[in-house]
KOLFI-281477 format. One line per field, with one value per residue: residue number from 1; residue in three letters; x, y, z of N, C-alpha, C in turn. Coordinates in Angstrom, 2 decimals, padded with zeros to 5 digits. Layout:
N
num	(NUM;...)
residu	(ALA;...)
n_east	(X;...)
n_north	(Y;...)
n_up	(Z;...)
ca_east	(X;...)
ca_north	(Y;...)
ca_up	(Z;...)
c_east	(X;...)
c_north	(Y;...)
c_up	(Z;...)
***
This chain:
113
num	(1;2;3;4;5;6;7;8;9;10;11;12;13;14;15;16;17;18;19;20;21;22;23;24;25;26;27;28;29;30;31;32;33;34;35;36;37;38;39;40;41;42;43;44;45;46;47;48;49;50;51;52;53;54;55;56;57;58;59;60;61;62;63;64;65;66;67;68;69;70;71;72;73;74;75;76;77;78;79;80;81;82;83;84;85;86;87;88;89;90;91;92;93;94;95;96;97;98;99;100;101;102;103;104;105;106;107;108;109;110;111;112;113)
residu	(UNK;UNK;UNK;UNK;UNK;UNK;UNK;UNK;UNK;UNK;UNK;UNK;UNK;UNK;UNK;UNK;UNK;UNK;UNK;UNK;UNK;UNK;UNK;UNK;UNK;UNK;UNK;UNK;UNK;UNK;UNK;UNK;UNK;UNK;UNK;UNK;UNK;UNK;UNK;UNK;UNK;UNK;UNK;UNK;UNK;UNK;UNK;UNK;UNK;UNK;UNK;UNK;UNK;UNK;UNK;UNK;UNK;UNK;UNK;UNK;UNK;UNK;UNK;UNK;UNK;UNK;UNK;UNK;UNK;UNK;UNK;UNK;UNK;UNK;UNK;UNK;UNK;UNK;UNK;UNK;UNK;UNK;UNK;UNK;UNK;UNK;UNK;UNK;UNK;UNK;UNK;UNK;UNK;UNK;UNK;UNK;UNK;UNK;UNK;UNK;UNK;UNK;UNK;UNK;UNK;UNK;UNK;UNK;UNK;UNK;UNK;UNK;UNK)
n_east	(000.85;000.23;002.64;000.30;-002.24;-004.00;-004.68;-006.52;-008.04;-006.52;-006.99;-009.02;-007.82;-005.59;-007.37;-008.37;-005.90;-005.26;-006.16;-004.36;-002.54;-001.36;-001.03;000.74;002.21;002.36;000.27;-001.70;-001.33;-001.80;-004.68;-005.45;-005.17;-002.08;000.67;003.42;005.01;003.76;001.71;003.54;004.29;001.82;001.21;003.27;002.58;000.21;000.85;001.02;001.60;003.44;003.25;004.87;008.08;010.13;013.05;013.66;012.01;013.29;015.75;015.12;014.30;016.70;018.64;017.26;017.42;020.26;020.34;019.95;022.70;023.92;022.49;022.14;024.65;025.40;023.79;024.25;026.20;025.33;022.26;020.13;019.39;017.03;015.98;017.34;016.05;013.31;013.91;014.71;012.38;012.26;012.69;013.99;015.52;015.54;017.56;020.00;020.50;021.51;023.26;024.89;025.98;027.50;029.05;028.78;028.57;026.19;025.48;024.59;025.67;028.66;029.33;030.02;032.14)
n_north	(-001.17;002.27;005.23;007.39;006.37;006.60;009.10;010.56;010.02;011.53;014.34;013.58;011.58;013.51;015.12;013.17;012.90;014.73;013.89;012.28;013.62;013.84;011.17;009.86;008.48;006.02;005.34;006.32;005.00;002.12;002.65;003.82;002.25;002.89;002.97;003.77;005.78;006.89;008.14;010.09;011.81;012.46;014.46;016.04;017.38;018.84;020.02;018.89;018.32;016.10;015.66;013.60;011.84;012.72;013.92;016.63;016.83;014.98;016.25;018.32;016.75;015.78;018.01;019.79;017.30;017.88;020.33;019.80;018.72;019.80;020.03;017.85;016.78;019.01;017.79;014.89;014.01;014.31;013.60;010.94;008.42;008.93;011.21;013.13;012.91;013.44;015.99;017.42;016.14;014.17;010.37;007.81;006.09;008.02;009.59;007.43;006.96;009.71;009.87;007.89;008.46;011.20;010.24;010.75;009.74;008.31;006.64;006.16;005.13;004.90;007.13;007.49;006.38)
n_up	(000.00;-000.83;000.95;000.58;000.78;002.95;003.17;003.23;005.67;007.41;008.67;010.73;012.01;013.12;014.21;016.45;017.80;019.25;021.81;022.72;023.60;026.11;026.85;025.12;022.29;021.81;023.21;021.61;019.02;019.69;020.39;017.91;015.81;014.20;012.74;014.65;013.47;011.16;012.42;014.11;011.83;011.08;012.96;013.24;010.96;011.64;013.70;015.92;019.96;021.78;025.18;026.50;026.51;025.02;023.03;024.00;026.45;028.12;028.32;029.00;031.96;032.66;033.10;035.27;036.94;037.54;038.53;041.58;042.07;043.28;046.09;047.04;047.59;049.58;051.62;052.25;053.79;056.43;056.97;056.36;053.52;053.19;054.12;052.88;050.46;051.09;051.64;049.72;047.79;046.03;044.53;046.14;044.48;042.11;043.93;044.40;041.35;040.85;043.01;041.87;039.66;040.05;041.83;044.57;047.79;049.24;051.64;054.58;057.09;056.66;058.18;060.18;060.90)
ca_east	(000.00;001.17;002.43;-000.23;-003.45;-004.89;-004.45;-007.63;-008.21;-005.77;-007.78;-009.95;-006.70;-005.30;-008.63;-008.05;-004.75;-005.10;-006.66;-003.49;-001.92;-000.91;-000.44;001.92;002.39;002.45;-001.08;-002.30;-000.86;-002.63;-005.71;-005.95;-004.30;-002.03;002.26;003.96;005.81;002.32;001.03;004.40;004.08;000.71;001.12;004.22;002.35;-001.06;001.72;000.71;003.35;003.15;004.07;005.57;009.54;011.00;014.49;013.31;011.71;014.66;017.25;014.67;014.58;018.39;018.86;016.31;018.09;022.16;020.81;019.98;023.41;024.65;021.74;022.44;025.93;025.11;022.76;024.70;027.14;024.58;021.64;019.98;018.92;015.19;015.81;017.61;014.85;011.86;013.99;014.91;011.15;012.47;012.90;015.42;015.71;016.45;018.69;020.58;020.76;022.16;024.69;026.42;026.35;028.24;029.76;028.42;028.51;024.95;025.35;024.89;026.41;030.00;029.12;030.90;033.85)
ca_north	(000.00;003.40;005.82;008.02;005.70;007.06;010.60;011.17;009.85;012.14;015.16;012.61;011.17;014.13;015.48;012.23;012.89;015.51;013.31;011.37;013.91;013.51;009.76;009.64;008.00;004.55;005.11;006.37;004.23;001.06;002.81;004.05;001.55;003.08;003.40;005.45;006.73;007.74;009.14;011.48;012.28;013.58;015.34;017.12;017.96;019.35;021.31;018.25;017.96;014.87;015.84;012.43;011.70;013.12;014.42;017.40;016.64;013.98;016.86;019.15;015.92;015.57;019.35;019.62;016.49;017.82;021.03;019.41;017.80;020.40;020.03;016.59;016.89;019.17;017.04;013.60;014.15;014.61;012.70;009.70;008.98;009.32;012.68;013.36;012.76;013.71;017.25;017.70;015.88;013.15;009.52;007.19;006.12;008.88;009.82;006.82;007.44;010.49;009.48;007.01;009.42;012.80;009.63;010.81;008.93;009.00;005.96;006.86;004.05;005.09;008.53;007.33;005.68)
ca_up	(000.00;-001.49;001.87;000.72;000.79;003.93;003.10;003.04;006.48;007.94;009.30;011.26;012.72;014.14;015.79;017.74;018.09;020.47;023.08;023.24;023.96;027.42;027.52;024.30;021.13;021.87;023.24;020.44;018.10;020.35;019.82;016.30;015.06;013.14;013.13;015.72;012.66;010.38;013.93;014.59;010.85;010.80;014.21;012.82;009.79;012.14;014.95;017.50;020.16;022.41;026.40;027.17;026.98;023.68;023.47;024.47;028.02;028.76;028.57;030.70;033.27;033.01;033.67;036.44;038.32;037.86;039.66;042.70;042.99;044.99;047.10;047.63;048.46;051.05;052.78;051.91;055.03;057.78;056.79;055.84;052.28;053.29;054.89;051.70;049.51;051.83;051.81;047.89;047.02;045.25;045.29;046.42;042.64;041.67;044.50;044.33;040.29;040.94;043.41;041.25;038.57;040.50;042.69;045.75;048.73;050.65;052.48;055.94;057.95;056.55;058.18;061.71;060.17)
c_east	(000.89;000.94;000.88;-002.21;-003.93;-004.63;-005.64;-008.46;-007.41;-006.02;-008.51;-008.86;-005.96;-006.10;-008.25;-007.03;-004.33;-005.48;-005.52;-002.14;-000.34;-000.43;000.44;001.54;002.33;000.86;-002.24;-002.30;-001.76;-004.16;-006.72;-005.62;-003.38;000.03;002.45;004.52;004.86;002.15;002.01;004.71;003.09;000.80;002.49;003.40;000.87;-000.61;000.56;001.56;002.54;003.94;004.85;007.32;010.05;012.30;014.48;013.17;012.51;015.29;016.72;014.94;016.08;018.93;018.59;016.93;019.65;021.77;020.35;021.07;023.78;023.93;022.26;023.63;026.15;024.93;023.56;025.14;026.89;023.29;020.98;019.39;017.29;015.04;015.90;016.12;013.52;012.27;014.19;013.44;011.80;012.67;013.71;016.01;016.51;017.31;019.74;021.33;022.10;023.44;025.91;026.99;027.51;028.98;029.81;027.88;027.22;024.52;025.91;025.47;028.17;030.05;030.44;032.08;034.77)
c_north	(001.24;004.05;006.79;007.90;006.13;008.33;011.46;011.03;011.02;013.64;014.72;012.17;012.38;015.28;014.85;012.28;013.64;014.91;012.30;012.32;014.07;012.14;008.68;009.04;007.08;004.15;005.28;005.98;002.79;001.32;003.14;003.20;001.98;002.87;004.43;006.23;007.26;008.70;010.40;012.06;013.24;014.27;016.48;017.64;019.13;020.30;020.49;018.31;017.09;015.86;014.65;012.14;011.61;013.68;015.25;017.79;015.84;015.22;017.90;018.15;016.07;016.85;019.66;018.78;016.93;018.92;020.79;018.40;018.61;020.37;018.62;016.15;017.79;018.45;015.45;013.51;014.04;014.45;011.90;009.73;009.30;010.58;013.29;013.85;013.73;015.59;018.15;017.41;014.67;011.70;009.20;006.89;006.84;009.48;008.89;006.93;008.67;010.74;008.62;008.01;010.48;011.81;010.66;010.22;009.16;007.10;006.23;006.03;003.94;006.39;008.20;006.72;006.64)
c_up	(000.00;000.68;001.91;000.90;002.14;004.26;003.32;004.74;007.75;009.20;010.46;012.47;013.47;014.30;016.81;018.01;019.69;022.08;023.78;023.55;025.43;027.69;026.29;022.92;020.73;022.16;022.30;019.07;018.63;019.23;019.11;015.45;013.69;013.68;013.65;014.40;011.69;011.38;013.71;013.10;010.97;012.20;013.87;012.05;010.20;013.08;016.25;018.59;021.75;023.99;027.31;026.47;025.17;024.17;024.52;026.19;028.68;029.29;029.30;031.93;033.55;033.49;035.13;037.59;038.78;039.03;040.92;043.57;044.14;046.37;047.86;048.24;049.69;051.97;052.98;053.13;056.09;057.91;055.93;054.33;052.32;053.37;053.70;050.64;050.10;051.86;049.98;047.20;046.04;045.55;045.30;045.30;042.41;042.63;044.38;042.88;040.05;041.67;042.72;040.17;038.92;040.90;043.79;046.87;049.90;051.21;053.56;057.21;057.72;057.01;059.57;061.88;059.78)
***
């Protein structure tokens, strides 16, 4: 089948597009049945833009987490990783993530050594 055989369908497809907005590309590919790569076609071609994990919002997340190392190296020294977290808002995950990454030591049982 030529790419352009459901060209005509296309308008139709991203109306519904917009409803998948929020829960991505993969969801709306499920339940239009169509290719993620038709989908992020016609949503380029309509000025859709998906809010789930494109380059884009990665390298905001990845931004967003470096500037809280310094926070975390503050706090690493003088308490626990819960405190940690429960004081930055984040989880252990990602605190732990972030410690191997900077190589920052927030295990608190080498604090008295």
């Amino acid at each position: 089948m030529r790419w352009d055989a459901h060209k005509a369908e296309e308008p139709a497809i991203a109306q519904a597009l917009h409803r998948f907005a929020d829960t991505g590309i993969f969801a709306a590919s499920k339940a239009l049945h169509r290719s993620t790569r038709s989908l992020n076609r016609i949503a380029s071609e309509h000025g859709i833009e998906f809010t789930t994990c494109t380059a884009r919002t990665m390298e905001a997340r990845r931004q967003k987490r470096a500037s809280m190392v310094t926070q975390i190296k503050a706090l690493a020294g003088t308490r626990s990783q819960a405190e940690i977290c429960a004081a930055i808002g984040i989880s252990r995950a990602v605190l732990r993530e972030l410690a191997e990454i900077y190589e920052i030591n927030i295990n608190s049982r080498s604090k008295g050594a």
